[in-house]
GUBA-7265 format. One line per 3 residues: for each residue x, y, z of N, C-alpha, C. Coordinates in nm, 4 decimals. Atoms other than C-alpha are relative to their C-alpha. Layout:
<nodes>
X:Y:Z:X:Y:Z:X:Y:Z | ...
</nodes>
This chain:
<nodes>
-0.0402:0.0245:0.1383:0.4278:0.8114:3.1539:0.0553:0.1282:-0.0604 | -0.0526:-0.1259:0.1070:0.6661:1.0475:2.9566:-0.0588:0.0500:-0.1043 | 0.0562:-0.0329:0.1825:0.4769:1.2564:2.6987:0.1113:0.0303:-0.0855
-0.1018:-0.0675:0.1322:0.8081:1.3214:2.5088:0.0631:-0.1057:-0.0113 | -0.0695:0.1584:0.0775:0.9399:1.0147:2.2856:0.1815:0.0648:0.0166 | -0.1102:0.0078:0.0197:1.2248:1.2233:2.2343:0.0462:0.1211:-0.0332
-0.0503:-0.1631:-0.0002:1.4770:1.5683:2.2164:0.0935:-0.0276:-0.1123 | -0.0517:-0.0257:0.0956:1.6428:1.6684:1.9180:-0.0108:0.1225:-0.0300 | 0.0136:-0.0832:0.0416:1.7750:1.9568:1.8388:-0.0054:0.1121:0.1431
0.1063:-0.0837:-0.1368:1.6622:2.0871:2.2160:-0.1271:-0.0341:-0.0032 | 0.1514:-0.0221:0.0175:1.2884:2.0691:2.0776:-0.0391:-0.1573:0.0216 | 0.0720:0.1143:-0.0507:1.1054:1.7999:2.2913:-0.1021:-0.0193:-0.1184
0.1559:0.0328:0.0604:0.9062:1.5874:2.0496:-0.0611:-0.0682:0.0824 | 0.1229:0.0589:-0.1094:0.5850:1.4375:2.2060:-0.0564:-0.0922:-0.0900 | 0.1181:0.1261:0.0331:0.4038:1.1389:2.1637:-0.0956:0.0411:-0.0475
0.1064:-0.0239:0.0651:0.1070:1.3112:2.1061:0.0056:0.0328:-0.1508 | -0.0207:0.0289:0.1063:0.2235:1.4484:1.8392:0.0237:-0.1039:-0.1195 | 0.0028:0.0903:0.1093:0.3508:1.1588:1.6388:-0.1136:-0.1077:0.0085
0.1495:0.1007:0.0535:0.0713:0.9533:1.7288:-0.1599:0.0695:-0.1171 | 0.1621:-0.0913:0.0836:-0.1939:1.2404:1.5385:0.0520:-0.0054:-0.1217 | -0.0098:-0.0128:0.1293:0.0407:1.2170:1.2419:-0.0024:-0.1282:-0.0232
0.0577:0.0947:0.0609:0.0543:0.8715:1.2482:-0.1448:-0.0189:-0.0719 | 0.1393:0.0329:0.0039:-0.3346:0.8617:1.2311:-0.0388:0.0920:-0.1725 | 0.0289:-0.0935:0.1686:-0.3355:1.1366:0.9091:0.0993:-0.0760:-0.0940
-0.0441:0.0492:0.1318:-0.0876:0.9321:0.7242:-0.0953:-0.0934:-0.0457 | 0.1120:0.1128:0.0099:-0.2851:0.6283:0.7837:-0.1310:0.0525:-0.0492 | 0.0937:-0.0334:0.0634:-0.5709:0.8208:0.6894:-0.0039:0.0729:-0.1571
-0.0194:-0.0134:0.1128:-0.4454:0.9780:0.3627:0.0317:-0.1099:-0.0753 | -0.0244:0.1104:0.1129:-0.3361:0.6368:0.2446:-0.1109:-0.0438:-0.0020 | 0.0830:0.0965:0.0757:-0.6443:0.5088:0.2747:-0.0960:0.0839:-0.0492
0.0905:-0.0643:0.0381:-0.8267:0.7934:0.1548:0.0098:-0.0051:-0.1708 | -0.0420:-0.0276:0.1378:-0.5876:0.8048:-0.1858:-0.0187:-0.1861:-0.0519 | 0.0366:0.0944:0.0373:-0.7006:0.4633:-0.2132:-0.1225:-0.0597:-0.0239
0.0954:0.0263:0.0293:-1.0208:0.4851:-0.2052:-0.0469:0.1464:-0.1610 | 0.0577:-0.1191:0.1006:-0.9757:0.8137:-0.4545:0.0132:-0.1109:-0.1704 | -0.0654:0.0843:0.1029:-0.7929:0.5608:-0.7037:-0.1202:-0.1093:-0.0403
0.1088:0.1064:0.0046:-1.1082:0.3108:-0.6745:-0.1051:0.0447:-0.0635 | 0.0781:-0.1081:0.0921:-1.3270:0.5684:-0.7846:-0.0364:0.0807:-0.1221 | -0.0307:-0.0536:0.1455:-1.1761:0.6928:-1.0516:0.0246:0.1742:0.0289
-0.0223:-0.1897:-0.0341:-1.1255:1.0459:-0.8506:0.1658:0.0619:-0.0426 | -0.1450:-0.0289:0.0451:-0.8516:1.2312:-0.9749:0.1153:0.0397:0.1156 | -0.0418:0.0076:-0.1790:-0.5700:1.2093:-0.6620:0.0939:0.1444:-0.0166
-0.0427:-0.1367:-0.0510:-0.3785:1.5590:-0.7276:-0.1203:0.0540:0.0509 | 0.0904:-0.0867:-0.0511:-0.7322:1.7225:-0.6543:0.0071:-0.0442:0.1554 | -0.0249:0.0447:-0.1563:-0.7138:1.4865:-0.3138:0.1008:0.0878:0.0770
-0.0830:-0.0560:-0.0503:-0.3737:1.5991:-0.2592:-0.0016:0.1008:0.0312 | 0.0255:-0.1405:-0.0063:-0.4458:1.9451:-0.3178:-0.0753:0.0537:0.1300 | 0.1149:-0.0323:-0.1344:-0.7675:1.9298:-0.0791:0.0724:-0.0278:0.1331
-0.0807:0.0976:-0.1527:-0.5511:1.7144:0.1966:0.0859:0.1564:0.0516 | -0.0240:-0.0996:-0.0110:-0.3136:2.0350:0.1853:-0.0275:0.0992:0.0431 | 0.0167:-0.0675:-0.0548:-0.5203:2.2510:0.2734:-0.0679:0.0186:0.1250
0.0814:0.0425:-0.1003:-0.7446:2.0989:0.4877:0.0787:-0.0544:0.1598 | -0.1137:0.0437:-0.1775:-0.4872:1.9552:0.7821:0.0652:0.1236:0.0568 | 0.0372:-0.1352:-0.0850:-0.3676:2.2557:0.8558:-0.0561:0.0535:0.0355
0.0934:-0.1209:-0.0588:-0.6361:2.4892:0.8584:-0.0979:-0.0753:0.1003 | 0.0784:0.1029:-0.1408:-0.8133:2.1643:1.0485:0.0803:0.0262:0.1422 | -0.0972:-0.0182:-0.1212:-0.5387:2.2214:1.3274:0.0165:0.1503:0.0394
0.0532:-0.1494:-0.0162:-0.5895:2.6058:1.3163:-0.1200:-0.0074:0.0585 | 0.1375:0.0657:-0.0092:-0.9402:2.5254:1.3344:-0.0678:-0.0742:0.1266 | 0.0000:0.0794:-0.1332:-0.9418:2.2937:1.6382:0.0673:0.0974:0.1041
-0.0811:-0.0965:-0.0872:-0.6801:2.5662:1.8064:-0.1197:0.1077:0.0445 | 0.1446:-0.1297:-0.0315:-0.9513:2.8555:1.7736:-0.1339:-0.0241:0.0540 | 0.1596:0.0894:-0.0235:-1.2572:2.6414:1.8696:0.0497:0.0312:0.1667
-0.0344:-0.0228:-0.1981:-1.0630:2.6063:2.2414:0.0226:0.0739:0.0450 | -0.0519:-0.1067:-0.0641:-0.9075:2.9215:2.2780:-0.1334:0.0573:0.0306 | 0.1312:-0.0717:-0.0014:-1.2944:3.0710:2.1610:-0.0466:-0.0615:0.1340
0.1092:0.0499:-0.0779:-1.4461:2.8624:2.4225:0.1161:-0.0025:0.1813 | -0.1069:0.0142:-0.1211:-1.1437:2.9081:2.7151:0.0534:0.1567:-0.0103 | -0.0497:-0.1029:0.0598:-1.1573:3.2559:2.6109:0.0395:0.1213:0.1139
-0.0462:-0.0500:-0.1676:-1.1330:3.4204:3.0200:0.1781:-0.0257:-0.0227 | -0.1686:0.0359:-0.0302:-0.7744:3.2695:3.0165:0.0613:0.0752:-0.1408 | -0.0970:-0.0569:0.1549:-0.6412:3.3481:2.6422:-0.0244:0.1513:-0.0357
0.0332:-0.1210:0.0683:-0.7868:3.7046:2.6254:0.1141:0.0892:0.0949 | -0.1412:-0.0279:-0.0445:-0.5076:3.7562:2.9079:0.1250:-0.0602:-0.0023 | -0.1079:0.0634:0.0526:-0.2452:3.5740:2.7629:-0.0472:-0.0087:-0.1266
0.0359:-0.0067:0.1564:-0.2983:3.6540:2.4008:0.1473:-0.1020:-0.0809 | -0.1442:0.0953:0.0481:0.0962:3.5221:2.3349:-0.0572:-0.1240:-0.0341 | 0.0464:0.1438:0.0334:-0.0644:3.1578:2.3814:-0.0702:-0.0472:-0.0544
0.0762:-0.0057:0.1107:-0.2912:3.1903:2.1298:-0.0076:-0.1215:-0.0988 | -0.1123:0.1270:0.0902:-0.0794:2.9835:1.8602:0.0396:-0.0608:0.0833 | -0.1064:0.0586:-0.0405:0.1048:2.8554:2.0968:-0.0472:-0.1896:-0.0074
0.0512:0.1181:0.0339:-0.0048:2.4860:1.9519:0.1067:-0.1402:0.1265 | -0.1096:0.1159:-0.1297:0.3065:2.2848:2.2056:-0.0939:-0.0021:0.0704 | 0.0305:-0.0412:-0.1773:0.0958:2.4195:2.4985:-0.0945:-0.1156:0.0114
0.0996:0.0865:-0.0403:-0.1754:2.1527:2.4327:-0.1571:0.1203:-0.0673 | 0.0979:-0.0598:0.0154:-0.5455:2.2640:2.3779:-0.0717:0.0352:-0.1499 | 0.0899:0.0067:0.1359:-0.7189:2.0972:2.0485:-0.1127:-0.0957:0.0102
0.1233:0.0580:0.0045:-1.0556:2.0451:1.9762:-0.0869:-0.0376:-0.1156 | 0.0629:0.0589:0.1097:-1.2049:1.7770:1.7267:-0.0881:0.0757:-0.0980 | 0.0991:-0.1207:0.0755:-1.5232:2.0020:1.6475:0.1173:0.1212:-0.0511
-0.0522:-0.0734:0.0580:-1.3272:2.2588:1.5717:0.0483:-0.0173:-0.1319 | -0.0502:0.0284:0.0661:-1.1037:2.0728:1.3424:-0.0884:-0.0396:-0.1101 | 0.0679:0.0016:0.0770:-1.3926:1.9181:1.1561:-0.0795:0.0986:-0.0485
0.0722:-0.1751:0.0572:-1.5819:2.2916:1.1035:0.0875:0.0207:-0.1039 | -0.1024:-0.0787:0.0766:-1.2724:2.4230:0.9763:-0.0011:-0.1017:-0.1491 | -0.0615:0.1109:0.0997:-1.2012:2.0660:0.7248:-0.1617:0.0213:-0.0878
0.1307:0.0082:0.0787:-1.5758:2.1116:0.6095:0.0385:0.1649:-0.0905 | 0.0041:-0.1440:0.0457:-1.5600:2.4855:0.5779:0.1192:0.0356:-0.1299 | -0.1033:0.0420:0.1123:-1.2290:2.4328:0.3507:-0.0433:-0.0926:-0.1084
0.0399:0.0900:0.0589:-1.3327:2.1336:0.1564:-0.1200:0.0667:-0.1372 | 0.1440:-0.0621:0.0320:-1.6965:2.3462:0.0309:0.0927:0.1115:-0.0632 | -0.0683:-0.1126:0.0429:-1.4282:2.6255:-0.0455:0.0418:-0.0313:-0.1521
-0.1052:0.0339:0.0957:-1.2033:2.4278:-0.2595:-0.0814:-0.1079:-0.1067 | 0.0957:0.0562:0.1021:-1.4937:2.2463:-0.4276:-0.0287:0.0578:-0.0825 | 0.0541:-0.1254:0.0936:-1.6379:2.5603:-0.5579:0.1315:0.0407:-0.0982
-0.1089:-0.0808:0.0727:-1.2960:2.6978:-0.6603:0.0283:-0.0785:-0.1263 | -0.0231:0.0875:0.0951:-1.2087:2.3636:-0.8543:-0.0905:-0.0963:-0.0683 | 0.1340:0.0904:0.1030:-1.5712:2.2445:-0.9686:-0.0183:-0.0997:0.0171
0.0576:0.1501:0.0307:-1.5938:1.9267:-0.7967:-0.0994:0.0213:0.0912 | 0.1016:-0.0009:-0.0803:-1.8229:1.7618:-0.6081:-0.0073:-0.0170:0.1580 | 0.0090:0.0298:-0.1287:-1.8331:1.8007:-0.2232:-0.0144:-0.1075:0.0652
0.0233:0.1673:-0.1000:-1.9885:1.5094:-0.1191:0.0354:-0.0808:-0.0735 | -0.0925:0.1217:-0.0112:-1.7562:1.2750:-0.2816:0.1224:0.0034:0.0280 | -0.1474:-0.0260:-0.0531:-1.4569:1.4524:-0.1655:0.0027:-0.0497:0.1766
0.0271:0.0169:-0.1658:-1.6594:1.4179:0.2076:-0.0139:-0.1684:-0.0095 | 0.0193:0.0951:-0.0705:-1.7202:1.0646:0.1570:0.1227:-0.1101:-0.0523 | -0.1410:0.0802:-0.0050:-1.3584:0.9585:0.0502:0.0749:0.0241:0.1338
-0.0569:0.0039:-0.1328:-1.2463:1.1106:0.3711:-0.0578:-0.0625:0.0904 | 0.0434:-0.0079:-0.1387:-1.5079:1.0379:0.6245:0.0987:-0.1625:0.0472 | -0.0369:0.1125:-0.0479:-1.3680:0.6574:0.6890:0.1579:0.0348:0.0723
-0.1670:-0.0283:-0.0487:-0.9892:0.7995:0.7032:-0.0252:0.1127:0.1484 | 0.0595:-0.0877:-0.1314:-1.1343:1.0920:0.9618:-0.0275:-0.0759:0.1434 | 0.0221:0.1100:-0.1213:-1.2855:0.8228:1.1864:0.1220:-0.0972:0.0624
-0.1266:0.0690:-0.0285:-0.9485:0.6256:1.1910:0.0883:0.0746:0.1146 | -0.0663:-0.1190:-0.0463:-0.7638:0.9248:1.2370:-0.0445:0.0119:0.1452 | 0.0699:-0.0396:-0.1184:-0.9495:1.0005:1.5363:0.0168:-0.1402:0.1192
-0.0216:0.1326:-0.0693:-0.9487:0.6409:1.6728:0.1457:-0.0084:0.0907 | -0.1425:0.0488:0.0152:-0.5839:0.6221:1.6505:0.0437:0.1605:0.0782 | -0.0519:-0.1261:-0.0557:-0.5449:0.9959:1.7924:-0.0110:0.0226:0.1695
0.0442:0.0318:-0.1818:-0.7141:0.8975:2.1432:0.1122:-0.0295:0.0292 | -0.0798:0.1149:-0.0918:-0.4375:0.7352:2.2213:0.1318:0.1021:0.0601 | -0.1311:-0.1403:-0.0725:-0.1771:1.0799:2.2780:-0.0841:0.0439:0.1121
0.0550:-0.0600:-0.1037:-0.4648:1.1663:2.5484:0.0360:-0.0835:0.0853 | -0.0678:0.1048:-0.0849:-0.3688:0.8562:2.7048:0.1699:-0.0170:0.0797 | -0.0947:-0.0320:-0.0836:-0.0169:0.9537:2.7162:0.0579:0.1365:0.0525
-0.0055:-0.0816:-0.0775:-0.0673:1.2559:2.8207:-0.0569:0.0218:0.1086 | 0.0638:0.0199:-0.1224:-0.2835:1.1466:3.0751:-0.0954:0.1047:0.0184 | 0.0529:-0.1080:0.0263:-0.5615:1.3668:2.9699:-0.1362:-0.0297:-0.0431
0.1926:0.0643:0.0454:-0.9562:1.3684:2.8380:-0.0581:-0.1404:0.0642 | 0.0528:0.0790:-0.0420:-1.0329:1.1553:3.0993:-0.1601:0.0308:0.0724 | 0.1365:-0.0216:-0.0149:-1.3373:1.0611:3.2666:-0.0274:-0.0140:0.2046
0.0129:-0.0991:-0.1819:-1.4829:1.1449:3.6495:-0.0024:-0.1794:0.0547 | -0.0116:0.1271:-0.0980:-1.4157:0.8254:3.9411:-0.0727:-0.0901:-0.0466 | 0.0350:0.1630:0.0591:-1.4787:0.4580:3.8404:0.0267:-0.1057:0.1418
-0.0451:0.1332:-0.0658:-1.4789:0.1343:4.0331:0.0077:-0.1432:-0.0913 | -0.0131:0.1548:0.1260:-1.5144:-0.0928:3.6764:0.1301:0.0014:-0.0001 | -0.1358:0.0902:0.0285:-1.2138:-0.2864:3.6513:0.0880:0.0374:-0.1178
-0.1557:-0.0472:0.0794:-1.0398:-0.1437:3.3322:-0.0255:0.1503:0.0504 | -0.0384:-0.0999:-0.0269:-1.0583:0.2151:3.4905:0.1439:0.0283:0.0247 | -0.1399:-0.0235:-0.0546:-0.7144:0.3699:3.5226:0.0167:0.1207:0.0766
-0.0866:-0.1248:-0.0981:-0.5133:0.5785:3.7546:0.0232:0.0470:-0.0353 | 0.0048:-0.0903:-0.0179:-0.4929:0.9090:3.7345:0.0605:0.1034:0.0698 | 0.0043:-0.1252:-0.0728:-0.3200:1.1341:3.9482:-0.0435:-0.0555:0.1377
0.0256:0.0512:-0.1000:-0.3739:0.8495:4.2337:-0.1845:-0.0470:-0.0273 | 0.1917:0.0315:-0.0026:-0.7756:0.8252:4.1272:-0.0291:-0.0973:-0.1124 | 0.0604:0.0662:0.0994:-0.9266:0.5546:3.9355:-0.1278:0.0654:-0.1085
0.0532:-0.1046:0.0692:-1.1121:0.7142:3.6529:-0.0529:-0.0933:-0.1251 | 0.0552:0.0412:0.1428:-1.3138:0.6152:3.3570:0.0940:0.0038:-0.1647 | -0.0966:-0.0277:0.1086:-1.0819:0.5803:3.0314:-0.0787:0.0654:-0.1038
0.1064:-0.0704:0.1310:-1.3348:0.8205:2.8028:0.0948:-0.0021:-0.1397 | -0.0839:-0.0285:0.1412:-1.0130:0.8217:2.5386:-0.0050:-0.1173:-0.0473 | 0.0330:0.1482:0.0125:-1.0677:0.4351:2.5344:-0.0719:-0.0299:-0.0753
0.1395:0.0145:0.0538:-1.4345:0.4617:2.4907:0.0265:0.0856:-0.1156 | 0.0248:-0.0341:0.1672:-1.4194:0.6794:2.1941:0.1145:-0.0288:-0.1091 | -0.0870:0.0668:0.1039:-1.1307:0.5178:1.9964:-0.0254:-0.1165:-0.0239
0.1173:0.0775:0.0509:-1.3411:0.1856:2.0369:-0.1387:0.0382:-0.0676 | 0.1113:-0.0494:0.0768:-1.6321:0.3475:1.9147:0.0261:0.0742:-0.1340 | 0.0016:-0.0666:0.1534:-1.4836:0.5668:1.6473:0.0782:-0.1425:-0.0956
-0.0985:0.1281:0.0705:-1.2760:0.2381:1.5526:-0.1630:-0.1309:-0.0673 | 0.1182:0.0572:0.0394:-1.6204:0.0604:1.5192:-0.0969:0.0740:-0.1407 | 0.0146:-0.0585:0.1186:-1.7475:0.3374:1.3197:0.0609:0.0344:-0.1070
-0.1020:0.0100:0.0978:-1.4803:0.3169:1.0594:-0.0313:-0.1185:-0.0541 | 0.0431:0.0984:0.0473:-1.5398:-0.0467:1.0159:-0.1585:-0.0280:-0.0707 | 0.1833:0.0152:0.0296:-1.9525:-0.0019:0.9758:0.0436:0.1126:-0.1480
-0.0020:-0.1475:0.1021:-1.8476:0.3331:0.7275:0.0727:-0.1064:-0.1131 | -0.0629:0.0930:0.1027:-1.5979:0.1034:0.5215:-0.1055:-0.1036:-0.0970 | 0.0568:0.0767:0.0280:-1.8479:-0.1557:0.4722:-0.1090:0.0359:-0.0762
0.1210:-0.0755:0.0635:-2.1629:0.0979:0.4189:0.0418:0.0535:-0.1535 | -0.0406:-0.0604:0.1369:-1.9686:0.2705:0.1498:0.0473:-0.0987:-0.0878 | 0.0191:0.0989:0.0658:-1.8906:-0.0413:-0.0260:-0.0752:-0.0760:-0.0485
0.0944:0.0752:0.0601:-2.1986:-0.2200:-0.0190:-0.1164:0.0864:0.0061 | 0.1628:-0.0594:-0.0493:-2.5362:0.0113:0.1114:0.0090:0.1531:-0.0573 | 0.0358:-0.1841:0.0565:-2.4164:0.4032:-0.0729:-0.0846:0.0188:-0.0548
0.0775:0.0010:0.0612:-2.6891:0.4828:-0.2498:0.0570:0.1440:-0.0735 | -0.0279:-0.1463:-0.0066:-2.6257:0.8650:-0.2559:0.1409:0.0781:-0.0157 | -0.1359:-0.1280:-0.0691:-2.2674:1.0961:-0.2593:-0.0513:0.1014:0.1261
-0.0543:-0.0622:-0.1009:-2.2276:1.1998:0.0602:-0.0677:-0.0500:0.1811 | 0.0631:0.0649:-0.1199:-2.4444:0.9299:0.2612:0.1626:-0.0111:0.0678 | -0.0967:0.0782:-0.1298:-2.1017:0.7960:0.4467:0.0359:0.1284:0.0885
-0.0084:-0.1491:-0.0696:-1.9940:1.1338:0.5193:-0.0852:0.0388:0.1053 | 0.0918:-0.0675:-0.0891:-2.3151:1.2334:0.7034:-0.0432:-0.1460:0.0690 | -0.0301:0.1425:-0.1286:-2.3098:0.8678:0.9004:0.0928:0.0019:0.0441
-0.1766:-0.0735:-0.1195:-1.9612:0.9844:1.0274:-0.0652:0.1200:0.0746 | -0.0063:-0.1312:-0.0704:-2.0923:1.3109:1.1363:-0.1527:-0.0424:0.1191 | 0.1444:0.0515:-0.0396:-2.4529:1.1161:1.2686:0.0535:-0.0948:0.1796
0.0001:0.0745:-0.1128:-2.2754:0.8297:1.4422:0.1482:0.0298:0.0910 | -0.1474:-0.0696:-0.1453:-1.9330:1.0046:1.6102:-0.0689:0.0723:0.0806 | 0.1133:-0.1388:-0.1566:-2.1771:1.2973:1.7778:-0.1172:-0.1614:0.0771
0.0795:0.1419:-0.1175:-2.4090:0.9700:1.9049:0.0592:-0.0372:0.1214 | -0.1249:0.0862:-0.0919:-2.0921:0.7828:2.0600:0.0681:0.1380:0.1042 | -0.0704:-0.1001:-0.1183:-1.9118:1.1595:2.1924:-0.0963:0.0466:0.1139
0.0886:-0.0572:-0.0407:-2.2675:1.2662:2.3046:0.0102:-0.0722:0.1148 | -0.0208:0.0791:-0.1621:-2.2569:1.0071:2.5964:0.1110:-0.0003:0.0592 | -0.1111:-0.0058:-0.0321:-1.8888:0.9776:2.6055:0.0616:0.1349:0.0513
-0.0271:-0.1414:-0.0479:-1.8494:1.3595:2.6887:-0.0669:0.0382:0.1397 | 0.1079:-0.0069:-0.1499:-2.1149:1.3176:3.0079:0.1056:-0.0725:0.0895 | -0.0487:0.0885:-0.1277:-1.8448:1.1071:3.1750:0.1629:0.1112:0.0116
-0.0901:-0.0593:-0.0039:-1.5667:1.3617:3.1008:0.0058:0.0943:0.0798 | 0.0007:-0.1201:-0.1148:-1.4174:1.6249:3.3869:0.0781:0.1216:-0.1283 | -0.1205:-0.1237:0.0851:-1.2025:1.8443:3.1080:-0.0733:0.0741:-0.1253
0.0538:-0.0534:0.0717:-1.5415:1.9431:2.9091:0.0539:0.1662:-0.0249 | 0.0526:-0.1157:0.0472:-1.5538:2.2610:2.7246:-0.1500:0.0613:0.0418 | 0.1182:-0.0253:-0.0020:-1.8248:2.4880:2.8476:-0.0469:0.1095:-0.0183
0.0311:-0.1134:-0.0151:-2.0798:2.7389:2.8059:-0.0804:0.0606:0.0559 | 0.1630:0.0412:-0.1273:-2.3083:2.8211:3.0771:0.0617:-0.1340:0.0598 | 0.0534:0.1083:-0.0946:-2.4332:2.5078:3.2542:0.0896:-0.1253:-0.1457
0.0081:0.1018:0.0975:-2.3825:2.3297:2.9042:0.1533:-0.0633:-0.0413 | -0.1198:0.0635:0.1388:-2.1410:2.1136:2.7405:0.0288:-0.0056:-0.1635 | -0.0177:-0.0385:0.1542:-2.0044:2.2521:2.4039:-0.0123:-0.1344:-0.0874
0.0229:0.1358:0.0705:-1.9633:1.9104:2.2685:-0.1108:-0.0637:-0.0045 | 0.1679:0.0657:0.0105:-2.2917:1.7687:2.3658:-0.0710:0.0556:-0.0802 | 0.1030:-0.0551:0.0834:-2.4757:2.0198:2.2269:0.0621:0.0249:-0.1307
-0.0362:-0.0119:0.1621:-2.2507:2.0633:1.9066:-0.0297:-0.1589:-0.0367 | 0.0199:0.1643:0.0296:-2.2887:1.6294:1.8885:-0.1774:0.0129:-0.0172 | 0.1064:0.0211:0.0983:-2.6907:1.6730:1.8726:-0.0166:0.1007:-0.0643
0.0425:-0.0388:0.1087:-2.7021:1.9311:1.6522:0.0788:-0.0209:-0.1326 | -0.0741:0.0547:0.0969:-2.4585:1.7586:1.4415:-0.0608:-0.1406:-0.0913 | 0.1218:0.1230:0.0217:-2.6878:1.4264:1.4707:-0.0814:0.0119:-0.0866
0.1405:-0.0580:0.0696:-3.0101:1.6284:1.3835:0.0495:0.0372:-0.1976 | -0.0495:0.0275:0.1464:-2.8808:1.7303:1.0656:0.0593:0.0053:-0.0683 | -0.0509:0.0712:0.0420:-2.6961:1.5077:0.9470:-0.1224:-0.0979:-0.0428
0.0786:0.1001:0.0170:-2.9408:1.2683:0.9617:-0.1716:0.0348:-0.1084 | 0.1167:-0.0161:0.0558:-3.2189:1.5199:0.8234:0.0485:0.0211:-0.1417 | 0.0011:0.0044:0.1825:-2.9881:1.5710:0.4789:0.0513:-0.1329:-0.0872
-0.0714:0.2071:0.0406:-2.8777:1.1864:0.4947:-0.1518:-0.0193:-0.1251 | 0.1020:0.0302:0.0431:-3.2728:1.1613:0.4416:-0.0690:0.0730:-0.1349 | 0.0619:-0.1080:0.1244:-3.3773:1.4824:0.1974:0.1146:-0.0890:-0.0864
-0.0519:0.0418:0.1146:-3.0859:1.3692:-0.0373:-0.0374:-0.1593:-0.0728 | 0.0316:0.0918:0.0689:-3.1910:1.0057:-0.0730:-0.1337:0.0054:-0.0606 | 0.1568:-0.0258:0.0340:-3.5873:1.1472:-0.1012:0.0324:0.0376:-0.1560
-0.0659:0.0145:0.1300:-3.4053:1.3525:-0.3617:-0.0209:-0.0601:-0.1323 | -0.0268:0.0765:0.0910:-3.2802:1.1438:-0.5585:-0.1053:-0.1169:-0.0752 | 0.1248:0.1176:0.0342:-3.5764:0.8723:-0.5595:-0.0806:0.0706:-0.0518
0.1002:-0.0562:0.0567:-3.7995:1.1550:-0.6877:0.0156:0.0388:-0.1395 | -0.0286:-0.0483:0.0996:-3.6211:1.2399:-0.9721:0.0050:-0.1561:-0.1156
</nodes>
């Protein structure tokens, strides 16, 4: 499969690419639609969206180079070099948090309803982003004999980009629904995005050959349960919180 839709200009565009922006438009429309439902004011969205997708894609860049850092510390050039390939989700969400908490403070709102207008569009995003690993033939998973496994490079292989764009596509639908009918709190959906994506990658990363590692370990696994842990322990303090007051 061709990763490049198409040349213009000389400059090969790639599938991957337009499939990750598809997934952020689709996710800003439905984020500025849930800001509008709210009553949130949507330049502050805009503003946050601004800064946050980039420095999320910075963010994801530095996470892989940090952790692939033998190869990039002798080839420093490829650093930036964002064409070459080599972005990582965690990363991107650190960076989108670490921004977000920035630009809260600066402009006085409130964090966790800026986190829980995105988290549903995030999960989409992500759903819908598996699918450039697919044509790049990439983040797959180690030898299969189940029946939708695909070829590979001649090897039948586990589709891990599959499994987590059904699963984050599931968790989008449960997040939509929670934040409509079961919120109790600002910033429960948010921290059930960050609870139940590390759940779903935490297994889905055990079947992957193209982990990130450090030591023996898998960066993702262990960033997925300590993403779980708490998440789930300020899901709980904030609703205690709130019921005490």
């Amino acid at each position: 499969m061709d990763p490049v839709a198409f040349t213009i200009f000389g400059l090969d565009v790639r599938w991957y690419g337009i499939i990750i922006s598809v997934g952020i438009i689709i996710g800003a429309i439905l984020a500025f639609k849930e800001a509008r439902r709210i009553g949130f004011d949507e330049e502050d969205l805009i503003d946050a969206l601004l800064f946050a997708i980039p420095l999320s894609v910075l963010g994801a860049r530095l996470y892989y180079v940090a952790f692939t850092w033998d190869y990039f510390s002798q080839n420093p050039k490829y650093i930036l070099h964002f064409r070459g390939g080599g972005l990582a989700i965690h990363g991107a969400i650190i960076a989108a948090v670490i921004t977000v908490i920035v630009f809260s403070k600066k402009r006085k709102l409130d964090f966790w309803t800026i986190t829980d207008i995105c988290a549903p569009s995030l999960i989409l995003g992500q759903a819908i982003g598996r699918w450039g690993n697919y044509i790049n033939q990439e983040a797959h998973g180690t030898p299969t004999d189940l029946p939708w496994g695909i070829i590979i490079d001649g090897v039948k292989v586990h589709p891990t980009f599959l499994y987590e764009s059904i699963w984050d596509l599931g968790v989008f639908i449960y997040l939509m629904w929670y934040r409509k009918n079961k919120s109790k709190v600002s910033g429960e959906t948010f921290l059930l995005y960050l609870a139940l994506y590390s759940l779903g990658r935490f297994f889905i990363e055990g079947l992957r050959t193209d982990s990130l590692m450090l030591g023996p370990m898998r960066i993702a696994q262990l960033i997925s349960i300590l993403s779980m842990i708490g998440a789930i322990l300020i899901f709980f303090y904030r609703r205690k919180k709130v019921n005490t007051i």
